[in-house]
Predicted model as a PDB file, atoms N, CA, C, CB and O in Angstrom, pLDDT in the B-factor column:
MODEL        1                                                                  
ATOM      1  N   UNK A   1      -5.484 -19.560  -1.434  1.00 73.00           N  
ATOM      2  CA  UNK A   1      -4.427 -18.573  -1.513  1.00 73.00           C  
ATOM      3  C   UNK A   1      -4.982 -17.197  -1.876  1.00 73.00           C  
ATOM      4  CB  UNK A   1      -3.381 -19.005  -2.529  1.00 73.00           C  
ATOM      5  O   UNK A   1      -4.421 -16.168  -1.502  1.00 73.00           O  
ATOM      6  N   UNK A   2      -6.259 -17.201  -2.720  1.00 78.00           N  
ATOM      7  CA  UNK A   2      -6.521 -15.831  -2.856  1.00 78.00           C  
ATOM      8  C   UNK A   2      -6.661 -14.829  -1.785  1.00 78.00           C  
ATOM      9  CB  UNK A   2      -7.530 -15.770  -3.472  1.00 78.00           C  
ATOM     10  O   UNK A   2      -6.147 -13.716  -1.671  1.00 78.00           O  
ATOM     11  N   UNK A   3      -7.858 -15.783  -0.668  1.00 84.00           N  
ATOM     12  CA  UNK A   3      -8.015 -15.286   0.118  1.00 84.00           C  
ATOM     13  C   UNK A   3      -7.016 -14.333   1.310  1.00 84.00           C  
ATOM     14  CB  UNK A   3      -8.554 -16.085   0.297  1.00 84.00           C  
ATOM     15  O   UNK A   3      -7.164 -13.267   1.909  1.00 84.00           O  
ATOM     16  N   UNK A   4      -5.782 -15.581   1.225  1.00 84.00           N  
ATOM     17  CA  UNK A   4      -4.903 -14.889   2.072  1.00 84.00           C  
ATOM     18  C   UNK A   4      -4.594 -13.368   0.963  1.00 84.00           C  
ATOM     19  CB  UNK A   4      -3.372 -16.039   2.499  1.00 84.00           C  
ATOM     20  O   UNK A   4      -4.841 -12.270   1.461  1.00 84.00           O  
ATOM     21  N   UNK A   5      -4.088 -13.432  -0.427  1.00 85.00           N  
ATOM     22  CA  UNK A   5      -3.340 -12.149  -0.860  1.00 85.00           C  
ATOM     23  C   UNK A   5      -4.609 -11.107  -0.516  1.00 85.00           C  
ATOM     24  CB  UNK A   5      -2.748 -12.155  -2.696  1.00 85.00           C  
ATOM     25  O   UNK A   5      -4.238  -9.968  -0.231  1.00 85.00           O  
ATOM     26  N   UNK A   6      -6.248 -11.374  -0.504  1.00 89.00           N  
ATOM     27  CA  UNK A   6      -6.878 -10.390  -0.568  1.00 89.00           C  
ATOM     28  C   UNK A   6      -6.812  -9.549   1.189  1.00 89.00           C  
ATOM     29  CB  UNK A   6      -8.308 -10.928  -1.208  1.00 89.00           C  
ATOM     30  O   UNK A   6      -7.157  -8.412   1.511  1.00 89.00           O  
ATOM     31  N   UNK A   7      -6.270 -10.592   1.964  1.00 92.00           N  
ATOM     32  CA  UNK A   7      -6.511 -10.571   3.027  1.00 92.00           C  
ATOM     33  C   UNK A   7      -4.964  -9.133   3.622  1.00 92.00           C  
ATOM     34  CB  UNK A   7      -6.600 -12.377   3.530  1.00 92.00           C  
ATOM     35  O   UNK A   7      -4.847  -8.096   4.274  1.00 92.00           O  
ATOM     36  N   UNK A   8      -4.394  -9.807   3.053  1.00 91.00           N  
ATOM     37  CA  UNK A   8      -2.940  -9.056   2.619  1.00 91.00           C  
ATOM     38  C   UNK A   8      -3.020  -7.812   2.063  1.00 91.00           C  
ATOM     39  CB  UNK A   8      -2.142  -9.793   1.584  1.00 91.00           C  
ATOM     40  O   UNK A   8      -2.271  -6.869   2.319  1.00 91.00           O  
ATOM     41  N   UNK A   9      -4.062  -7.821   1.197  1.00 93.00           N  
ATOM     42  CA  UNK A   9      -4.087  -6.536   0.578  1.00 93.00           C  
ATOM     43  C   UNK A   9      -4.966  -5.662   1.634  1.00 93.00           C  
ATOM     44  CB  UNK A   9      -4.733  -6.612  -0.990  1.00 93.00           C  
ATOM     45  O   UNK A   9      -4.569  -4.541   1.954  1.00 93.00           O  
ATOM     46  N   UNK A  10      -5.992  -6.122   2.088  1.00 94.00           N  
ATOM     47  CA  UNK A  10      -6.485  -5.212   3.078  1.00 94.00           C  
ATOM     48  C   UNK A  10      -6.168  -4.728   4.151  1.00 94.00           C  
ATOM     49  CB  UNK A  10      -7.227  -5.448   3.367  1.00 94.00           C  
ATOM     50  O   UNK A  10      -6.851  -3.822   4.629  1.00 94.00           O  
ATOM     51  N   UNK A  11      -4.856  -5.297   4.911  1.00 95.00           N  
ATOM     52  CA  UNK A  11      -4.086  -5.255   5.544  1.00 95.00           C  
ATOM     53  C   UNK A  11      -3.503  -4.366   5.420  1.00 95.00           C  
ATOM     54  CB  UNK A  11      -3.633  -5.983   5.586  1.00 95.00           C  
ATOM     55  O   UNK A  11      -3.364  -3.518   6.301  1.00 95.00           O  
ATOM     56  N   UNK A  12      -2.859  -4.303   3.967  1.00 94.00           N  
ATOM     57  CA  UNK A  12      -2.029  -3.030   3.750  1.00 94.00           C  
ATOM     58  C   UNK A  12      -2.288  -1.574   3.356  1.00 94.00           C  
ATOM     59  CB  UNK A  12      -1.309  -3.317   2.943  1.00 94.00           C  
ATOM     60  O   UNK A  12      -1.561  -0.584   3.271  1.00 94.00           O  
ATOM     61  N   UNK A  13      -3.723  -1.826   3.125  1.00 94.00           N  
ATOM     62  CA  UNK A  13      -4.547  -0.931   2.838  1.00 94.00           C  
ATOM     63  C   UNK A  13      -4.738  -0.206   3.911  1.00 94.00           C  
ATOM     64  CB  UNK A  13      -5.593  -1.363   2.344  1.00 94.00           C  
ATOM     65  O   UNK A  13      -4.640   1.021   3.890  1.00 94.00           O  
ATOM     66  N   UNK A  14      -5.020  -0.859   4.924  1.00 95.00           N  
ATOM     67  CA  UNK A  14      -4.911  -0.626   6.425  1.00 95.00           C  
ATOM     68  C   UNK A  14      -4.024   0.463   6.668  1.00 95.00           C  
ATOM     69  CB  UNK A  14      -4.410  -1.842   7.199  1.00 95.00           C  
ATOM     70  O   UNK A  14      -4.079   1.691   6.613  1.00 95.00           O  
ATOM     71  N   UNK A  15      -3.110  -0.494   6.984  1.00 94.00           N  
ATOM     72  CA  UNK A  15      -1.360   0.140   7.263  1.00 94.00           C  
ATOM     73  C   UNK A  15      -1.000   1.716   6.670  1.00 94.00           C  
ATOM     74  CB  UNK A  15      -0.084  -1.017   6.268  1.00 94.00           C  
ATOM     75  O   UNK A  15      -0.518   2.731   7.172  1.00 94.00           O  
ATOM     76  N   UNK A  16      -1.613   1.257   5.051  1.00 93.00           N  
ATOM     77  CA  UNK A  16      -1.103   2.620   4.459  1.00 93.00           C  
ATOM     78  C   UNK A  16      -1.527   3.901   4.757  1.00 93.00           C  
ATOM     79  CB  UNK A  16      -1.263   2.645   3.245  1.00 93.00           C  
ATOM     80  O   UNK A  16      -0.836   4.908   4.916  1.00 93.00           O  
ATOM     81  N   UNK A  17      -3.080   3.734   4.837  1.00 93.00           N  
ATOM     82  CA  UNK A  17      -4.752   4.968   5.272  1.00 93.00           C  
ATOM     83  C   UNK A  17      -3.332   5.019   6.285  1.00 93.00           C  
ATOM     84  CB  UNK A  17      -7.186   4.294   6.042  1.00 93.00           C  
ATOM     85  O   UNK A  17      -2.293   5.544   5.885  1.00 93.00           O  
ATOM     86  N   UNK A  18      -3.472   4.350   7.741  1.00 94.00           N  
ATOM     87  CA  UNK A  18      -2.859   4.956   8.783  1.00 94.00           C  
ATOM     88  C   UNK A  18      -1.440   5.943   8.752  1.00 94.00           C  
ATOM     89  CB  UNK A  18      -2.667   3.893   9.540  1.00 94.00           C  
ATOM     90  O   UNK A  18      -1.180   6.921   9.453  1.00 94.00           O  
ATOM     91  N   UNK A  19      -0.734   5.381   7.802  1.00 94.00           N  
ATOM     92  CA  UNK A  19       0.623   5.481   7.899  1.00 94.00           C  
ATOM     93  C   UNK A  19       0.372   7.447   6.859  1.00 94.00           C  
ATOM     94  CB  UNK A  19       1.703   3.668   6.948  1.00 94.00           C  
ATOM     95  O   UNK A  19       1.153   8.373   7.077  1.00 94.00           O  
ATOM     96  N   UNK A  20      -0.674   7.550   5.991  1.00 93.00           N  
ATOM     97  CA  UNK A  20      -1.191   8.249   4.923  1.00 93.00           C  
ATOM     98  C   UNK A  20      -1.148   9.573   6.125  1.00 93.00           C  
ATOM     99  CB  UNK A  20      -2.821   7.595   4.083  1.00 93.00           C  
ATOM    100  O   UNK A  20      -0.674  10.698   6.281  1.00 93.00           O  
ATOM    101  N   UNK A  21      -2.075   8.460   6.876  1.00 93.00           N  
ATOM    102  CA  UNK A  21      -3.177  10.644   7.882  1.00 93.00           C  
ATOM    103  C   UNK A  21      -2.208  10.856   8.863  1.00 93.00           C  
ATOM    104  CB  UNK A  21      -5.451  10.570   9.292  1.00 93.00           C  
ATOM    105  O   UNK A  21      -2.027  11.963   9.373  1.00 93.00           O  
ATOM    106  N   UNK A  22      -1.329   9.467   9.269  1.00 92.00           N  
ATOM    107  CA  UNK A  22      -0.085  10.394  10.036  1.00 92.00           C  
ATOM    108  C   UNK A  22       1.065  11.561   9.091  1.00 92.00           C  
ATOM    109  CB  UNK A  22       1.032   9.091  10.757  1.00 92.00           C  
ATOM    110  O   UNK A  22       1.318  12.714   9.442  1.00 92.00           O  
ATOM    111  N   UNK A  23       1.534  10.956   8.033  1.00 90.00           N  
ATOM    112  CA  UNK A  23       1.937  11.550   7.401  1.00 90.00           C  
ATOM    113  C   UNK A  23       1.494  13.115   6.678  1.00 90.00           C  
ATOM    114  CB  UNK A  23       2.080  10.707   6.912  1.00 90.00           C  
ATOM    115  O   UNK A  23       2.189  13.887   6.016  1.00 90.00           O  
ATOM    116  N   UNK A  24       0.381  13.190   7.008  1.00 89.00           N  
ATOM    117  CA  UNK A  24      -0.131  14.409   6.319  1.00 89.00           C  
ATOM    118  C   UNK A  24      -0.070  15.334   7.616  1.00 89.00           C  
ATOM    119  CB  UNK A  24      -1.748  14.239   5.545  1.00 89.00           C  
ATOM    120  O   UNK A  24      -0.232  16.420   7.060  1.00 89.00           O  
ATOM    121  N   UNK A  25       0.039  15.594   8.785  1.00 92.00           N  
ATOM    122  CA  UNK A  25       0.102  16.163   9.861  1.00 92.00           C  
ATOM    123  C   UNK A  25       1.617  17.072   9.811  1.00 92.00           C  
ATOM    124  CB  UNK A  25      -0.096  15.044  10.969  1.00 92.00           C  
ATOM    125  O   UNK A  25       1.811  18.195  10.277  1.00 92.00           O  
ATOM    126  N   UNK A  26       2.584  16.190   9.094  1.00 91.00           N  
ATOM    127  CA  UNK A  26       3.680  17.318   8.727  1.00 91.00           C  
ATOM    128  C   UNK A  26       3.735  17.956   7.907  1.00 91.00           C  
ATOM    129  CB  UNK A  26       4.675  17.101   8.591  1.00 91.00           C  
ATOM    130  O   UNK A  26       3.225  17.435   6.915  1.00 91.00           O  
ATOM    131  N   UNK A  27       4.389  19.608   7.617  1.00 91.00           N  
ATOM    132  CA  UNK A  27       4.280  20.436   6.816  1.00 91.00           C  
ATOM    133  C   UNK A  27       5.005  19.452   5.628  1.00 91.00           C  
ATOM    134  CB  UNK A  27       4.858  21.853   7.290  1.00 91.00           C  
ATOM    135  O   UNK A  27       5.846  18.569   5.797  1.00 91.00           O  
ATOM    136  N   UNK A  28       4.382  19.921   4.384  1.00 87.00           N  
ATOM    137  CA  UNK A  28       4.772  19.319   3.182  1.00 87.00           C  
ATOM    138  C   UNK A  28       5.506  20.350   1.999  1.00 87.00           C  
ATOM    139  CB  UNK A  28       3.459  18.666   2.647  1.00 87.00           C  
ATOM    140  O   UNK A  28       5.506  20.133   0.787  1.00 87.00           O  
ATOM    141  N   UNK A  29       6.077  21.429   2.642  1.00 85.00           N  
ATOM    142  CA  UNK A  29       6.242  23.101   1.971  1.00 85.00           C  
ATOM    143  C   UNK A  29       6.330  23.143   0.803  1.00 85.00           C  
ATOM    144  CB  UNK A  29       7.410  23.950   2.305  1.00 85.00           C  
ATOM    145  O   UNK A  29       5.147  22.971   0.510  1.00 85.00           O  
ATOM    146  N   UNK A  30       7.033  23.280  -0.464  1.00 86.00           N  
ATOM    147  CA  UNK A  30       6.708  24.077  -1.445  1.00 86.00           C  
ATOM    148  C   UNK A  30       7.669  23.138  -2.572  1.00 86.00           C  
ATOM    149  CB  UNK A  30       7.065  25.801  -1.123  1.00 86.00           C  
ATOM    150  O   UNK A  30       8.563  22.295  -2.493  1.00 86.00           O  
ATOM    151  N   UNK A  31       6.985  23.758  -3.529  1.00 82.00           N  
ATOM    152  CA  UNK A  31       7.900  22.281  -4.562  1.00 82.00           C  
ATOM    153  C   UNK A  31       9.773  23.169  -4.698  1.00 82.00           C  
ATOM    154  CB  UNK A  31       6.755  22.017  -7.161  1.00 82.00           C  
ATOM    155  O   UNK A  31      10.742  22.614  -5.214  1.00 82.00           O  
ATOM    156  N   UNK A  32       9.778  23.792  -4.425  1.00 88.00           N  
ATOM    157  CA  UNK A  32      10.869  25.153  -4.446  1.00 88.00           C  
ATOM    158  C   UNK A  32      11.774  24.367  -2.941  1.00 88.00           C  
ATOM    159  CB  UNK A  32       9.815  27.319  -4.054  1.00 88.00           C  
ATOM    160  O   UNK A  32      12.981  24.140  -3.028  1.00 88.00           O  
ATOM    161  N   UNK A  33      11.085  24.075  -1.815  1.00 90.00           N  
ATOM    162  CA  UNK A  33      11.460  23.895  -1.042  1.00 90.00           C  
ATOM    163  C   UNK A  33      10.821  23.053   0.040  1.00 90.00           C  
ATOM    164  CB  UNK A  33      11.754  24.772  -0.938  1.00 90.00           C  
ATOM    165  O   UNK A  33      10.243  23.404   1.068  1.00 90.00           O  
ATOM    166  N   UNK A  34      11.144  21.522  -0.590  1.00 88.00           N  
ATOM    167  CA  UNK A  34      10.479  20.375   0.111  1.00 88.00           C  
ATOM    168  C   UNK A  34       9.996  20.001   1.733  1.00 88.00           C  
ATOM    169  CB  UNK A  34      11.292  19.496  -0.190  1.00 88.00           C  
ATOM    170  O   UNK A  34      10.921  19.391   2.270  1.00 88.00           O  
ATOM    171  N   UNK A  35       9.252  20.117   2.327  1.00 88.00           N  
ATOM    172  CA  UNK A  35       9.383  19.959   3.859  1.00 88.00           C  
ATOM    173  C   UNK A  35       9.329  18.417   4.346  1.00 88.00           C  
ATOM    174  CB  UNK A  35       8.155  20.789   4.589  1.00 88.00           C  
ATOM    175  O   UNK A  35       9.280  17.320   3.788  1.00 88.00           O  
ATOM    176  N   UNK A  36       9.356  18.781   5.352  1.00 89.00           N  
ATOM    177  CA  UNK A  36       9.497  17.228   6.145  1.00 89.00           C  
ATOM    178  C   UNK A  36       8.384  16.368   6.122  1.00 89.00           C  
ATOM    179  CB  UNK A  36       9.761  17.324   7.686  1.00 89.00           C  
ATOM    180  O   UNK A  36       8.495  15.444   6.927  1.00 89.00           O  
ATOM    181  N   UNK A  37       7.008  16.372   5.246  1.00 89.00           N  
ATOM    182  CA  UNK A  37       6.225  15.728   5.369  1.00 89.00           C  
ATOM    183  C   UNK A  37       6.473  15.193   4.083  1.00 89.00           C  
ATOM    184  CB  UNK A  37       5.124  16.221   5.798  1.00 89.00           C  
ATOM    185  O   UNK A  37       6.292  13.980   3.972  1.00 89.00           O  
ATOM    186  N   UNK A  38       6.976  16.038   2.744  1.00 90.00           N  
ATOM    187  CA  UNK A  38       6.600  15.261   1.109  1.00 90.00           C  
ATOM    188  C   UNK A  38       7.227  13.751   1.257  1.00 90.00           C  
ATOM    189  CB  UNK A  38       7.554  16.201  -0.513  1.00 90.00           C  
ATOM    190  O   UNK A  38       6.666  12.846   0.639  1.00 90.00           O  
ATOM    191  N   UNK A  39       8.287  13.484   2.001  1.00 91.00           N  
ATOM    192  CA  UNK A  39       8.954  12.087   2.090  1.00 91.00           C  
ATOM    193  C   UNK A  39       7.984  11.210   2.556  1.00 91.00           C  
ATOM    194  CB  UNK A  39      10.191  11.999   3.018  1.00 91.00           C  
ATOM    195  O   UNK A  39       7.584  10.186   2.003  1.00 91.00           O  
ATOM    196  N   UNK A  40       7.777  11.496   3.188  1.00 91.00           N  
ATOM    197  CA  UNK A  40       6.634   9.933   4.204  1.00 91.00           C  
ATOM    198  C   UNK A  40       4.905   9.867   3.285  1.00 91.00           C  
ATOM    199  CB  UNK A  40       6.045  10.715   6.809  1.00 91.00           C  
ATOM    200  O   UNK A  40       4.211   8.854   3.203  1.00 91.00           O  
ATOM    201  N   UNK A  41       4.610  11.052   2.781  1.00 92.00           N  
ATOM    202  CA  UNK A  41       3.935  10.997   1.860  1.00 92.00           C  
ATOM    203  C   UNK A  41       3.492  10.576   0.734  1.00 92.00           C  
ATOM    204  CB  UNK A  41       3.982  11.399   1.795  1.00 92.00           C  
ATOM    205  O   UNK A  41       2.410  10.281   0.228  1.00 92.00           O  
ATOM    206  N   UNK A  42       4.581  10.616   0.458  1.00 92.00           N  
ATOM    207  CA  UNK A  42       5.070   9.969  -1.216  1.00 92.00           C  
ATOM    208  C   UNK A  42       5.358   8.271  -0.570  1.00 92.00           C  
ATOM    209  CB  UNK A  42       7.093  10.986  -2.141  1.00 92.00           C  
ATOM    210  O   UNK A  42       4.791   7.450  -1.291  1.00 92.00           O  
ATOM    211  N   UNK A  43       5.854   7.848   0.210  1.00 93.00           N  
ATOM    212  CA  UNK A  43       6.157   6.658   1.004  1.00 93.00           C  
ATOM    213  C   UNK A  43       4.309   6.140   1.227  1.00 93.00           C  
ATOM    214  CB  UNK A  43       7.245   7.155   2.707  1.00 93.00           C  
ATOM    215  O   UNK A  43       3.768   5.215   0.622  1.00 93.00           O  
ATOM    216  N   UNK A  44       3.857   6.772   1.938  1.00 93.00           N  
ATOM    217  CA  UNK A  44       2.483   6.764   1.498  1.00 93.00           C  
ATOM    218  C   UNK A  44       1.352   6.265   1.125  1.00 93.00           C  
ATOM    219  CB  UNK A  44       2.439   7.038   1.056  1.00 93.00           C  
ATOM    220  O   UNK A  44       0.399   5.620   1.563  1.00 93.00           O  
ATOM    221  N   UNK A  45       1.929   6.992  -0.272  1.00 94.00           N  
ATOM    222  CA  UNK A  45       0.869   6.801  -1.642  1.00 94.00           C  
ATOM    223  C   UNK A  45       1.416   5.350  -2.287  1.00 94.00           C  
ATOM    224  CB  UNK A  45       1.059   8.312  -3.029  1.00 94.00           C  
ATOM    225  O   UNK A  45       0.716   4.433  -2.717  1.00 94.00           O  
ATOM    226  N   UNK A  46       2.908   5.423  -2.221  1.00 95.00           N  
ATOM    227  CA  UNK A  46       3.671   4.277  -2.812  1.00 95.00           C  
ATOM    228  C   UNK A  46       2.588   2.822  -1.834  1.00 95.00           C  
ATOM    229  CB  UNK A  46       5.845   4.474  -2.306  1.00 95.00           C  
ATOM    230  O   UNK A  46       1.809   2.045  -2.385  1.00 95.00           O  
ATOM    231  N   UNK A  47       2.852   2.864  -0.625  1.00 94.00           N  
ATOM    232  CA  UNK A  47       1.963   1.577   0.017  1.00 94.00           C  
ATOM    233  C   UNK A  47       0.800   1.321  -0.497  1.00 94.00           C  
ATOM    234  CB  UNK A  47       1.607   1.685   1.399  1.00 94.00           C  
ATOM    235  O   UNK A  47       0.496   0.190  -0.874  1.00 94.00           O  
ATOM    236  N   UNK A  48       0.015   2.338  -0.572  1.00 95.00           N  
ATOM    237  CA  UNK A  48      -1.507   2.263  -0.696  1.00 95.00           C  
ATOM    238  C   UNK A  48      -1.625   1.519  -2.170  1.00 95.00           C  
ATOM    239  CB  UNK A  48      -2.318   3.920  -0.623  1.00 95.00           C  
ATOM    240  O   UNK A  48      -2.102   0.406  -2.391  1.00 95.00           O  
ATOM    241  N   UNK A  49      -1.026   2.500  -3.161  1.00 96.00           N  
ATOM    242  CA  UNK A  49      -0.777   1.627  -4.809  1.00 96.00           C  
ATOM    243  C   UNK A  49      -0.448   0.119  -4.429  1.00 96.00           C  
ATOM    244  CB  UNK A  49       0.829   2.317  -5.899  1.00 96.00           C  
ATOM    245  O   UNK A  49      -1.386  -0.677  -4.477  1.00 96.00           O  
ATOM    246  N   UNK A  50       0.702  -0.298  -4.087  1.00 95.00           N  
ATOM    247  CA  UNK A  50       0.926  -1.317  -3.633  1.00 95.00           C  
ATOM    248  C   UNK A  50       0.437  -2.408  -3.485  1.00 95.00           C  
ATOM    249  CB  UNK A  50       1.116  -1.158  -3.021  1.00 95.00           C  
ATOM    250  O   UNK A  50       0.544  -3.393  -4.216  1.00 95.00           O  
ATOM    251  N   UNK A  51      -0.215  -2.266  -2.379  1.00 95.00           N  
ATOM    252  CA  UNK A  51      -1.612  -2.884  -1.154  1.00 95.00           C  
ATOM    253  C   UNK A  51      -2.366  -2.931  -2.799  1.00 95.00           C  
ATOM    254  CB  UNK A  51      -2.624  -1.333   0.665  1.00 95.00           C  
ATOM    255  O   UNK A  51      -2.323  -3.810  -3.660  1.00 95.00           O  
ATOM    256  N   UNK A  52      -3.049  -1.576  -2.779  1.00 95.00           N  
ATOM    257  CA  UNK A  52      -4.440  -2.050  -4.411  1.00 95.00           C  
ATOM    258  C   UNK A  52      -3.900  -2.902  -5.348  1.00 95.00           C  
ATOM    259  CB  UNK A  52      -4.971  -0.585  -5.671  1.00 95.00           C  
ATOM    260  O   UNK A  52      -4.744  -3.718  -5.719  1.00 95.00           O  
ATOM    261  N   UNK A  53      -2.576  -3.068  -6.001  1.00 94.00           N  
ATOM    262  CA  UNK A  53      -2.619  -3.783  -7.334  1.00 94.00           C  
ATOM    263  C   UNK A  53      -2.004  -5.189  -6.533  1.00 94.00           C  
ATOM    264  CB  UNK A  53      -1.550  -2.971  -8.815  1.00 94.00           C  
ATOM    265  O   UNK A  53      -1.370  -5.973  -7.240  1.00 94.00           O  
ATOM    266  N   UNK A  54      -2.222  -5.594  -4.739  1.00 92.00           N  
ATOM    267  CA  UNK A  54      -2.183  -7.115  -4.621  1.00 92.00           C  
ATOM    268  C   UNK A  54      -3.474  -7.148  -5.173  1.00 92.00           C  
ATOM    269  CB  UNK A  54      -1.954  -7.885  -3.111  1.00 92.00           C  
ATOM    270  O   UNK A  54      -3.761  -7.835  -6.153  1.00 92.00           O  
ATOM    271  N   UNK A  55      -4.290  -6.393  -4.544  1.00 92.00           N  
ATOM    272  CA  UNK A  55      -5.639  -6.508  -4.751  1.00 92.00           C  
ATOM    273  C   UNK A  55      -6.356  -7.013  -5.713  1.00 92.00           C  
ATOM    274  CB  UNK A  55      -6.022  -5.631  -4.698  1.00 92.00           C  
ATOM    275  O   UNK A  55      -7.092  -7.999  -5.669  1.00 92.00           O  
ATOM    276  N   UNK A  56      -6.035  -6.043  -6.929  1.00 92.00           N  
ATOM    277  CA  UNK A  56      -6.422  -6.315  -7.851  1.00 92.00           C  
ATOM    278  C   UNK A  56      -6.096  -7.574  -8.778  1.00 92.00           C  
ATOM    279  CB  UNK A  56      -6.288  -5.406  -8.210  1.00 92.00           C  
ATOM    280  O   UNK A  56      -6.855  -8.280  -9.441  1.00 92.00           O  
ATOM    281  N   UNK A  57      -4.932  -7.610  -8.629  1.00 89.00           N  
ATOM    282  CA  UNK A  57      -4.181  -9.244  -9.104  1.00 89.00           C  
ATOM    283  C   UNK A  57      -4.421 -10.168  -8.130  1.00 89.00           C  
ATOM    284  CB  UNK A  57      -2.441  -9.313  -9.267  1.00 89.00           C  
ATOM    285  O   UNK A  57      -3.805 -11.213  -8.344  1.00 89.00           O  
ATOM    286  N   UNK A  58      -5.005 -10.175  -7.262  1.00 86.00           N  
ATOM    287  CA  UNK A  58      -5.345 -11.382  -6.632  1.00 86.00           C  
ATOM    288  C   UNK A  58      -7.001 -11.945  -6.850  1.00 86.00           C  
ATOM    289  CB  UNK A  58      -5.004 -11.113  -5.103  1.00 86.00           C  
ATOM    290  O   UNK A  58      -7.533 -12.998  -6.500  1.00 86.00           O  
ATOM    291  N   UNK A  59      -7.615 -10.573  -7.694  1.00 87.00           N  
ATOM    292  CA  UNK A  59      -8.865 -10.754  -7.620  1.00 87.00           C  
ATOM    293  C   UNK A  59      -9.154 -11.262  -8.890  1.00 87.00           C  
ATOM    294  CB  UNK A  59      -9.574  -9.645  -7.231  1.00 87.00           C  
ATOM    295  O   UNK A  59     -10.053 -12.091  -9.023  1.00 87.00           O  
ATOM    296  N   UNK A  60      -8.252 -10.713 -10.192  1.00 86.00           N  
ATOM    297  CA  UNK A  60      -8.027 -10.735 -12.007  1.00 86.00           C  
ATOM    298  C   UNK A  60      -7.447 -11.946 -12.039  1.00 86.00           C  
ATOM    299  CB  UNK A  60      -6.931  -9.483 -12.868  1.00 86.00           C  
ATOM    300  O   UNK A  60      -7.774 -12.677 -12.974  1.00 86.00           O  
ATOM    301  N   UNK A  61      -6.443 -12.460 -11.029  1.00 79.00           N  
ATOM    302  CA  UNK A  61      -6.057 -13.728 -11.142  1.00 79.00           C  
ATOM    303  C   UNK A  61      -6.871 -14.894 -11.718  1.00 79.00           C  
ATOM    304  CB  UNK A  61      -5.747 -14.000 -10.032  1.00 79.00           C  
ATOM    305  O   UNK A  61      -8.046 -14.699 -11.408  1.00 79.00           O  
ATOM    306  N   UNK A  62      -6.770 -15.756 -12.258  1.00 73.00           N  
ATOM    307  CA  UNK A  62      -7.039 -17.159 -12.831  1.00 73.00           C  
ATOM    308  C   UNK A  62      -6.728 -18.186 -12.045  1.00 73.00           C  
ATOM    309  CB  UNK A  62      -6.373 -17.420 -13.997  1.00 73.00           C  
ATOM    310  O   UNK A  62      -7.501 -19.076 -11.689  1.00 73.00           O  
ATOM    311  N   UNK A  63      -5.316 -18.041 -11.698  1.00 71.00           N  
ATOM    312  CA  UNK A  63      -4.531 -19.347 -11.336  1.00 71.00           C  
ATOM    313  C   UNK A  63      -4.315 -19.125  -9.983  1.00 71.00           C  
ATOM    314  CB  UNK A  63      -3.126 -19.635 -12.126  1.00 71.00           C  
ATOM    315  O   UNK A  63      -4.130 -18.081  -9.358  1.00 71.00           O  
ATOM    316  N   UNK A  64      -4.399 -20.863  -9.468  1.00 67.00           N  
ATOM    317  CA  UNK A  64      -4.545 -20.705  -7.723  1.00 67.00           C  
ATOM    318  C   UNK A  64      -3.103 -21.110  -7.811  1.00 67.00           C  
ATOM    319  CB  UNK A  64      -5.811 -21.856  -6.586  1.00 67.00           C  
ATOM    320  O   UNK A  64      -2.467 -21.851  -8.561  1.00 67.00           O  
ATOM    321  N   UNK A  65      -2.658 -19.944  -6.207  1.00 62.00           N  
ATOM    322  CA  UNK A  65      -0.853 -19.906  -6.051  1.00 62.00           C  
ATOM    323  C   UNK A  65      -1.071 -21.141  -5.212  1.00 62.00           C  
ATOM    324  CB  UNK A  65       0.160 -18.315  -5.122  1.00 62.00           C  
ATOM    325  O   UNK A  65      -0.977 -20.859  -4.017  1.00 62.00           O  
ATOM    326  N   UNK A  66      -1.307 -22.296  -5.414  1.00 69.00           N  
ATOM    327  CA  UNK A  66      -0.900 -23.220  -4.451  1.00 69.00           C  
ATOM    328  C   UNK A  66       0.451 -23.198  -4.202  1.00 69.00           C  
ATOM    329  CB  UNK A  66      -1.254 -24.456  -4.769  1.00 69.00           C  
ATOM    330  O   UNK A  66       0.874 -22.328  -4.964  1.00 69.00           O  
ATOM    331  N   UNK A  67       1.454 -23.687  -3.526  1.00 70.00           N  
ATOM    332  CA  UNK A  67       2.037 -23.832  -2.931  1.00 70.00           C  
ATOM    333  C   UNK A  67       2.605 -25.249  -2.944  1.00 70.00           C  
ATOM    334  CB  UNK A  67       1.568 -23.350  -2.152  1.00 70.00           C  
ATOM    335  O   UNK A  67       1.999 -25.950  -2.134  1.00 70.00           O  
ATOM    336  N   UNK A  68       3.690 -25.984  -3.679  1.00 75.00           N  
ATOM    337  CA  UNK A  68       3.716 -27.502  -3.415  1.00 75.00           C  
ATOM    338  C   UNK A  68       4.513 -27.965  -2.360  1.00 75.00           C  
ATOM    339  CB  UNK A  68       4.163 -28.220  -4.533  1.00 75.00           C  
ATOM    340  O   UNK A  68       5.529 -27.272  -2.327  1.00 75.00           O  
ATOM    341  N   UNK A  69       4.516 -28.586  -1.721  1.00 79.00           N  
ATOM    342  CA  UNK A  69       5.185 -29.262  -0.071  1.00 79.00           C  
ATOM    343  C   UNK A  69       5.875 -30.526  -0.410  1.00 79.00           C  
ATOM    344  CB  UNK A  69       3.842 -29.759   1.270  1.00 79.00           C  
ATOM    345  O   UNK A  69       5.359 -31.456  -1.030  1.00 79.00           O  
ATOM    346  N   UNK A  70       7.480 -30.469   0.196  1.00 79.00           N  
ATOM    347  CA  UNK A  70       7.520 -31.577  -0.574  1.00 79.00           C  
ATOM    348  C   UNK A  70       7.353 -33.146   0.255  1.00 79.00           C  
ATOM    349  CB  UNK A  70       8.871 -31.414  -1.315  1.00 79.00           C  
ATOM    350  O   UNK A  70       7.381 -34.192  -0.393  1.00 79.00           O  
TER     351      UNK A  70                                                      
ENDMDL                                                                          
END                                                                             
């Protein structure tokens, strides 16, 4: 199971970088007067955090998420 969350996390790590350098291509204007890029930006940064602390809790983890079947 780790493997998959680490696998997950890089994934989203992925996703986010991409979703990050599209997002920065729109104007982001002024804290006075927000533009159309600060939204998807901030959307973003939120993924990327995200994505890192599967990461990191999948790596600090102890306990295997098995899964029981019944």
């Amino acid at each position: 199971m780790r493997k998959a969350l680490l696998g997950v996390a890089f994934a989203g790590l992925l996703v986010g970088g991409f979703y990050l350098v599209e997002a920065a291509r729109y104007p982001r204007g002024t804290p006075a007067q927000p533009g159309p890029g600060l939204f998807p930006l901030l959307v973003g940064v939120l993924f990327l955090l995200s994505a890192a602390a599967v990461g990191v809790e999948s790596v600090l983890s102890r306990k295997d998420h098995s899964v029981d079947r019944p």
